[in-house]
C-alpha positions in Angstrom: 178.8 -20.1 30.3 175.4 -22.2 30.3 174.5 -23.7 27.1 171.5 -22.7 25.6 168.4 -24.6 25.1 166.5 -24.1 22.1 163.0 -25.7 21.9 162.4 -27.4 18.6 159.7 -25.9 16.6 156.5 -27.4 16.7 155.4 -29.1 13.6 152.8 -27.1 11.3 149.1 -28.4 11.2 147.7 -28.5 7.8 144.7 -26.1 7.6 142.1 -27.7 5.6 139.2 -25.5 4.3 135.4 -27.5 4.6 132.9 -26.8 2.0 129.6 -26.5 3.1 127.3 -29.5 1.7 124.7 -27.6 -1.0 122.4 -29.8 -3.0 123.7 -28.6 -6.7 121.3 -28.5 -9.5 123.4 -31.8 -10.8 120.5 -33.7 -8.9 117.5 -32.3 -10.1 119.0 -31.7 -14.1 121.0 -34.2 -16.0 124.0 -33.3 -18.3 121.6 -32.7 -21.3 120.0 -29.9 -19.2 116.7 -31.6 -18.9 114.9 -32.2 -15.5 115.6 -36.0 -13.9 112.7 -37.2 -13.3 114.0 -39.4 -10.8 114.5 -35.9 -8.2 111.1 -35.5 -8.1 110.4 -38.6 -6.3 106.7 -39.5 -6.6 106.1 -36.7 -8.9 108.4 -38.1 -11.2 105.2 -39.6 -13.3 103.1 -36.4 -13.0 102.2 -34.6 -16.2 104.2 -31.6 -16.1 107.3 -33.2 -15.2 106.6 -35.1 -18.1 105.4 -32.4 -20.3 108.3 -29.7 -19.3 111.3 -30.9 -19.8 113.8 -28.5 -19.1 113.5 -25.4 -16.0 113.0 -22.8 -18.8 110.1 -24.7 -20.2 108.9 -25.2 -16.7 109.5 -21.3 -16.0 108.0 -20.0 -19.2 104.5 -22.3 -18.5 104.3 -20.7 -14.7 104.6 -17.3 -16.2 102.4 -17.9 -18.6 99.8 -19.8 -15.8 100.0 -16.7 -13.9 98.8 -14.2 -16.7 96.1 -16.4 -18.2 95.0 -17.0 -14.4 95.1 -13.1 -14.0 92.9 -12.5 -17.2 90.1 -14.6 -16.6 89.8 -13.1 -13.0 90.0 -9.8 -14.8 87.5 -10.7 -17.2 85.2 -12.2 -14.8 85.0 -8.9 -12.6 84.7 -6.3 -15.1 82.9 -8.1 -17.6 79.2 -7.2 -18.8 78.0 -10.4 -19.9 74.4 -10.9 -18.2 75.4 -14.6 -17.5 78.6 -13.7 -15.9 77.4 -10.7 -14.1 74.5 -12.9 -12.6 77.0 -15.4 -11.2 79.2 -13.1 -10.1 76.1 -11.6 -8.3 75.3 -14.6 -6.8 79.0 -15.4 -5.2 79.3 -11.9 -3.8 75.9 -12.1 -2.1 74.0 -9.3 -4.3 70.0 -9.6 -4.6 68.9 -10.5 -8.4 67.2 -7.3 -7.7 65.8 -4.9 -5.2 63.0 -6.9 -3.9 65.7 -9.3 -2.7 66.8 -7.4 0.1 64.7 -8.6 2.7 66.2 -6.6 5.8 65.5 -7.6 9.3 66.4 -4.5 11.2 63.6 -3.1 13.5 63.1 0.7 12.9 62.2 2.4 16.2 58.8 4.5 16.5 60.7 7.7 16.8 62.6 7.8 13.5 60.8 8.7 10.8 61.5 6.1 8.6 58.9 5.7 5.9 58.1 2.8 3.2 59.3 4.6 0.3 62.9 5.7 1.7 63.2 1.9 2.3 62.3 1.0 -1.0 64.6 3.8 -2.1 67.3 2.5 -0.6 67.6 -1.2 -1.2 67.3 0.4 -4.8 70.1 2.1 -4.5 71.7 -1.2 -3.0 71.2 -2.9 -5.6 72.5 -0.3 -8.1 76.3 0.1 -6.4 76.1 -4.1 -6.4 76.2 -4.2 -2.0 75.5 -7.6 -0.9 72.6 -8.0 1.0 74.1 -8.7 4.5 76.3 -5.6 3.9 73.0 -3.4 2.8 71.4 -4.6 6.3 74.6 -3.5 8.1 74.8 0.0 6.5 70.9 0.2 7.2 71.3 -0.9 11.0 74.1 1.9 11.1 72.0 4.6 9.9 69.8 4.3 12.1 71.2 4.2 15.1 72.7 7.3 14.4 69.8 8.7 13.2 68.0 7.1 16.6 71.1 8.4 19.1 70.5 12.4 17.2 67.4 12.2 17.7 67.0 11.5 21.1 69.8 13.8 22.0 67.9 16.6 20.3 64.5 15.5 22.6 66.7 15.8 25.7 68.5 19.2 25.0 64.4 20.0 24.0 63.8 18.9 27.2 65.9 20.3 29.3 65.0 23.9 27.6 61.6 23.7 28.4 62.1 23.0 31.9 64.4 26.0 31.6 61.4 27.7 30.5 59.2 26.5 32.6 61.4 27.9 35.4 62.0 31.1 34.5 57.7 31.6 34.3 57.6 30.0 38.2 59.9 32.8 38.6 58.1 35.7 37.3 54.3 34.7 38.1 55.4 32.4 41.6 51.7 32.0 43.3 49.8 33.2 40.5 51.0 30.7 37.6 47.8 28.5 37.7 45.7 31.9 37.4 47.5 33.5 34.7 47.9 30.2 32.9 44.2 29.5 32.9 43.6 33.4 31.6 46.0 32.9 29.0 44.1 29.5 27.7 41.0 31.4 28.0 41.9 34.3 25.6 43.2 32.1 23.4 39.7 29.6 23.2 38.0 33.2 23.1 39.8 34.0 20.4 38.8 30.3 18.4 43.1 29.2 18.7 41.7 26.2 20.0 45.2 24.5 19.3 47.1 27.0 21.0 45.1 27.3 23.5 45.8 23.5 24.5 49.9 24.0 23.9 49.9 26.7 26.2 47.8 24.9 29.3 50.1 22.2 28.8 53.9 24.4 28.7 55.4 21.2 26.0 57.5 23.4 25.0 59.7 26.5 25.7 57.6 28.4 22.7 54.4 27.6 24.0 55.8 29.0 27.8 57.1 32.2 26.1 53.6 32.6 24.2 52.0 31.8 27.4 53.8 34.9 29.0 53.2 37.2 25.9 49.2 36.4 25.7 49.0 36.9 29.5 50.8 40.3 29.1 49.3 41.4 25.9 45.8 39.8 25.1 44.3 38.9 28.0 44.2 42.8 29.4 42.4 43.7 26.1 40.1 40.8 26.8 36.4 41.4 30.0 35.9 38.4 31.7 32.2 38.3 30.7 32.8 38.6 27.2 34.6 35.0 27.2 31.7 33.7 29.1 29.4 34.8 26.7 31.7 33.8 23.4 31.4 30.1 25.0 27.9 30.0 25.6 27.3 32.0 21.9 30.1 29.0 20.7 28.1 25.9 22.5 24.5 27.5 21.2 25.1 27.7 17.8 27.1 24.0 18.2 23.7 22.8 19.4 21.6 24.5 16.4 23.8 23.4 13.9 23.8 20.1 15.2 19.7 20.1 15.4 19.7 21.2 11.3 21.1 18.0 10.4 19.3 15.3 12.8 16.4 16.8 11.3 17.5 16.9 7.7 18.4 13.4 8.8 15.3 12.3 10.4 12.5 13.5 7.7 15.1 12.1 5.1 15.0 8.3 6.8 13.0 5.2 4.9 9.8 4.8 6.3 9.9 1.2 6.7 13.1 1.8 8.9 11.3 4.3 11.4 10.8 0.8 14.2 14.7 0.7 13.8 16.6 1.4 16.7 19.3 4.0 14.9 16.1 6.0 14.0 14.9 5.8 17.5 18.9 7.1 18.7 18.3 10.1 16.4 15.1 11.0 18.0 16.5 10.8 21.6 19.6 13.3 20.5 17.3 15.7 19.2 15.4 15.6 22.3 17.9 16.0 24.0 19.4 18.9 22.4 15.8 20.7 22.6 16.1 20.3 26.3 19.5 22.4 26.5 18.3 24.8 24.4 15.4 25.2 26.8 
């Protein structure tokens, strides 16, 4: 029978637990519970290391830091004082009154912008407390939109008009110019001078749909020779009238100014209106 080997036991290591290194508060207070000064390296001489001697003390003066801080920013905002609302005026950029906003923003010709909504405004600027850079921003803004509606409205305008415009080639093809000029003709005839220029120029899809109803309505109720003789009636009694008043004119003028030469222009107009008439 073999004998049996038995391996001695191998000798237990002694577990040993390391602490982690921590700076303790034994370094920055002493045993009396005051701060050493000595921590605080080249602080150690300021004034509040010298003044607070214990963290509480140092605590309670940070707190109480923080809320006087907090009130005198709270005072400074809200407050009515004229003196204090001036300066704070002046660091948040805000005109000491409207006149102050000077705005360099270019208004285009096609928004109708006047003197008095500007004035209105930089008012108003003034009365909500906006800076003067941020007023010039909100300005710029309003009107480029008010620009970009406005010239999306023009092309939709546009773009209906030529619609219009269309639909009249349509219906009158050869015979637009023909019908167009009777139409303008009715309306002169009639002394809608105005009108008479909006429809001979079609700006518009209401002037091209007035054109159409004139044509259609008016101008069958209207003989050809009666608008020849309205316009010679019209450019006759023009001239007459005319005539009245160089001669009130003419008898009324100094007589030592009768060698002038604007006396002498009024004589030639007359004549010249005498030799239409004739």
């Amino acid at each position: 029978m073999s004998e049996e080997v038995q391996t001695p036991d191998t000798p237990a290591v002694e577990q040993t637990q390391t602490q982690p290194v921590t700076e303790t508060t034994s370094s920055w207070v002493n045993e009396d519970g005051t701060w050493n000064a000595e921590a605080f390296g080249d602080l150690k001489e300021h004034s509040a290391v010298q003044k607070y001697k214990t963290p509480a003390e140092t605590m309670k003066a940070l707190i109480n830091k923080d809320h006087v801080i907090g009130k005198k920013v709270e005072d400074f905002w809200l407050s009515d004082d004229p003196e204090i609302s001036a300066k704070r005026n002046e660091l948040m950029g805000v005109p000491a009154d409207a006149s102050g906003y000077d705005f360099n923003v270019e208004i285009p010709e096609n928004v109708p912008v006047s003197d008095e909504r500007i004035q209105a405004f930089k008012e108003y600027a003034k009365e909500i407390g906006l800076s003067k850079d941020k007023a010039e921003a909100l300005l710029k803004f309003d009107i480029q939109s008010a620009q970009s509606v406005i010239e999306q409205r023009e092309q939709e305008y546009r773009e209906t008009t030529e619609e219009a415009v269309k639909g009249l080639d349509g219906k009158w093809k050869n015979d637009k110019d023909y019908n167009l000029s009777k139409a303008v003709d009715a309306l002169t005839y009639l002394g809608l001078d105005d009108l008479a220029e909006d429809v001979g120029n079609l700006v518009s899809p209401e002037a091209v749909k007035f054109a159409e109803q004139v044509f259609d309505k008016i101008v069958p109720l209207i003989d050809n020779d009666e608008i020849i003789e309205a316009r010679q009636t019209q450019s006759l009694s023009t001239i007459e009238d005319r005539l009245r008043l160089l001669d009130d004119e003419i008898w009324a003028f100094p007589a030592d100014e009768l060698n002038s030469e604007k006396y002498k222009l009024k004589i030639n107009e007359r004549k010249q209106l005498l030799e239409k008439i004739a």
